[in-house]
C-alpha positions, 0 to 999 in steps of 0.5 A, a space after each residue: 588462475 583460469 585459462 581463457 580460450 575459444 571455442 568456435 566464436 564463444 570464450 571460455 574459461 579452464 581451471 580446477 577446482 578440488 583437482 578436476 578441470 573445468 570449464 566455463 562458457 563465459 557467453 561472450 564473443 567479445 575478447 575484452 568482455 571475456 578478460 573482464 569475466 576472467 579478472 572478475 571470476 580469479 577475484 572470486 576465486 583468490 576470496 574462496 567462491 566457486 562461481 563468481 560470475 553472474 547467474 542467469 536467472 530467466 525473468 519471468 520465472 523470478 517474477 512469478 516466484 516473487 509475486 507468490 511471495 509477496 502474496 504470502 507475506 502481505 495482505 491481500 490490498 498490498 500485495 495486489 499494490 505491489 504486483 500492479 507496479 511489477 506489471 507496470 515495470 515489467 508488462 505482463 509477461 508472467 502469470 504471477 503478475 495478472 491483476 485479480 481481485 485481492 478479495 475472493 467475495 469482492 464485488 466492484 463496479 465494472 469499469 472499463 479496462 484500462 489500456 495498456 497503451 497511452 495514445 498511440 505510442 505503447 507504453 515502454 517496460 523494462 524488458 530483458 530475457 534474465 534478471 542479471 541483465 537489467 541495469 542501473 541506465 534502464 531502470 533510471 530510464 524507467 522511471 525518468 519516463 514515469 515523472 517526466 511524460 506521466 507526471 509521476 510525483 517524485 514519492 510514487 517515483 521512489 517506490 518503483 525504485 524501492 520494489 525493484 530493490 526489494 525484488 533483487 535483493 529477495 531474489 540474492 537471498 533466496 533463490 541464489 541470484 548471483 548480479 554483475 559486481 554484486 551490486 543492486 542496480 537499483 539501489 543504484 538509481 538517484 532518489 528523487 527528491 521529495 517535497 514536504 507532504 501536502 496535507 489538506 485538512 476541513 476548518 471548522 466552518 468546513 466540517 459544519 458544511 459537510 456534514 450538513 450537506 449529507 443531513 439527508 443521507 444519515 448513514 453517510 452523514 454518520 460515516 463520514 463524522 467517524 471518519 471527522 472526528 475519529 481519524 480512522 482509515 477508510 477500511 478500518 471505517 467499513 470494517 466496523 462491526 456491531 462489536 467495535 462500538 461501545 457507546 458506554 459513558 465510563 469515567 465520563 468520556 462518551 464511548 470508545 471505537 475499537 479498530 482490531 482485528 477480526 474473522 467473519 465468517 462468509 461463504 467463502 470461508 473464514 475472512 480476517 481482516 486486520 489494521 494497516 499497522 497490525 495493532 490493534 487500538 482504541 479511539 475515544 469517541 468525542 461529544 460532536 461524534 457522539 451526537 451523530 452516532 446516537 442519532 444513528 440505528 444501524 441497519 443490520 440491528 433492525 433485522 437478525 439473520 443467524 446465517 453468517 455469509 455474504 449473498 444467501 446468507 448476509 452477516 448482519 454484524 456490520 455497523 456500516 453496511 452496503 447498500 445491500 445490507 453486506 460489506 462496503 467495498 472501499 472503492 465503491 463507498 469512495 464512488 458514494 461519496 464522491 458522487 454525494 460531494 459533488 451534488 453538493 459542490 464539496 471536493 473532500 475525500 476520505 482522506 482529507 477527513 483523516 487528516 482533519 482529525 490529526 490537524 485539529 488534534 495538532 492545533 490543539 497542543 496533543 503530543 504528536 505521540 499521542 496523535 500517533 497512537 491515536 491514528 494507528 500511525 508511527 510518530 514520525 509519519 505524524 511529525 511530518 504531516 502535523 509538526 507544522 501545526 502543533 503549537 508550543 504549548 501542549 495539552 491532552 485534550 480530544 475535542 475539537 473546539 465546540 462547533 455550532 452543531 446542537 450536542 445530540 444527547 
């Protein structure tokens, strides 16, 4: 049992451990705050811990190491995910959390910096001198004021509150944080409910529209009929290499895209890029994408330069490069094509594309398994966006139904 005194204006506790006395400071001034210390650390002691009580964890210190952390663990686009939302929770109030490029070589459009104050009014965060000091109330507050001023759909409202759960529960494991009654306080923020996706997907006479909108941008219209008929993702697009296209007809299908893992070589060093999932895997190439991609002649084949670096020496490798003959940036091939689209009066993103791809496979009676491994996805991130459209009878066809569009053989 401890002994609860006072010294000066601060409460302390006496007790021995190992035969030696000693003591506490509880840093309260409020009697009935330290009776419930006293209780709280005479429980801990009776089950055999030393220190019950709450540590006090400097906030900026434990966000600076999480930020290394997850920069460890994740790719570099994740990781740069995650410390934005830390940002947005928190303010920059530590190094760990500046906003860099997640890519050394990566070059993107100036865009005006974006403020960080909405109208007049700066933007609230979560502020506290300690980790063990944030509560449950803040957080909730937080993130109330997200959905209800900024409009935030209740999934991104969720993920604020599962990195924070994230963050304090790294920081109990590794770095010995001790939280008040050895709860998260953000495991304890209610979950919004989430409504069924929204999935918005291209019909047929769609697809016949977009692609014959790009007819005069071969390498768009080529890109976006991959994105169509092949499902894949827009990084996994414009990593493609010269190596990922076998366009062999073997036991006659019409060719194979291989989504894996990859280095290239740059003058910044060795670059690897890997899929989303980790997993490698290979998508069937259809009669209609067969089409575009015979009438398609990548621009790195028309010109070999054994110097494998970007700028001085360009990796000719690309089976999609930029418009300076390097790697696409996501975001600004995004800008291309949003511009393209709205010349024409078309609203489709990347995206919606991928989605297409499920939803037509969906309609044509392919195991959600089967959509699942062909997309690089789990099978119940599938369920979700496709169950609806999967009708009873099941085949284990690819195509699409036989489009209007010429075969291009």
């Amino acid at each position: 049992m401890s002994h609860l005194y006072k010294r000066g204006h601060v409460y302390y506790l006496k007790y021995y451990l190992g035969g030696r006395q000693k003591e506490l400071s509880l840093r309260t001034t409020v009697h009935q705050i330290a009776r419930e210390k006293q209780r709280q650390f005479d429980s801990g002691q009776a089950q055999g811990v030393d220190n019950p009580l709450p540590s006090r964890t400097p906030l900026p210190s434990v966000l600076d190491k999480y930020a290394g952390h997850i920069r460890a663990i994740k790719t570099a686009k994740s990781a740069q995910t995650e410390v934005y939302y830390l940002r947005e929770v928190f303010g920059p109030i530590c190094a760990g959390l500046t906003i860099t490029s997640r890519d050394p070589s990566r070059q993107t459009r100036k865009r005006p910096p974006k403020s960080l104050t909405d109208g007049r009014r700066l933007l609230p965060v979560i502020e506290a001198a300690c980790l063990e000091e944030i509560t449950t109330a803040q957080i909730a507050a937080f993130v109330d004021f997200k959905v209800r001023d900024q409009g935030l759909k209740p999934k991104t409202a969720n993920h604020y509150r599962s990195i924070l759960r994230r963050l304090f529960n790294w920081a109990v494991e590794t770095q010995g944080v001790r939280l008040p009654g050895n709860v998260n306080p953000a495991s304890r923020v209610r979950p919004y409910k989430e409504s069924a996706p929204e999935i918005r997907f291209l019909t047929l006479p769609q697809i016949d529209e977009q692609l014959h909108a790009l007819r005069f941008k071969p390498q768009l219209e080529a890109m976006v009929a991959v994105l169509i008929y092949a499902g894949l993702r827009r990084e996994e697009l414009l990593w493609l290499t010269l190596d990922d296209i076998d366009l062999q007809r073997r036991h006659g299908g019409h060719g194979l895209i291989r989504v894996r893992a990859k280095t290239i070589q740059t003058d910044q060093g060795p670059r690897f890029w890997e899929p989303k999932t980790k997993r490698n895997r290979a998508v069937p190439i259809s009669r209609d994408l067969r089409g575009y991609l015979d009438s398609y002649t990548p621009p790195a084949t028309q010109e070999v330069d054994t110097g494998a670096a970007f700028g001085a020496g360009i990796f000719r490798g690309w089976f999609f490069p930029g418009p300076k003959g390097d790697w696409w940036d996501p975001d600004n091939f995004s800008t291309d094509l949003r511009d393209a689209n709205r010349d024409a009066g078309l609203p489709w993103s990347s995206l919606d594309f991928r989605h297409t791809f499920g939803s037509h496979l969906a309609q044509r009676g392919v195991t959600l398994y089967k959509i699942a491994t062909l997309m690089g996805n789990s099978p119940e991130i599938c369920r979700r966006h496709y169950a609806s459209l999967t009708p009873e009878v099941m085949s284990a066809e690819v195509e699409f139904e036989q489009l209007s569009i010429p075969i291009r053989d």
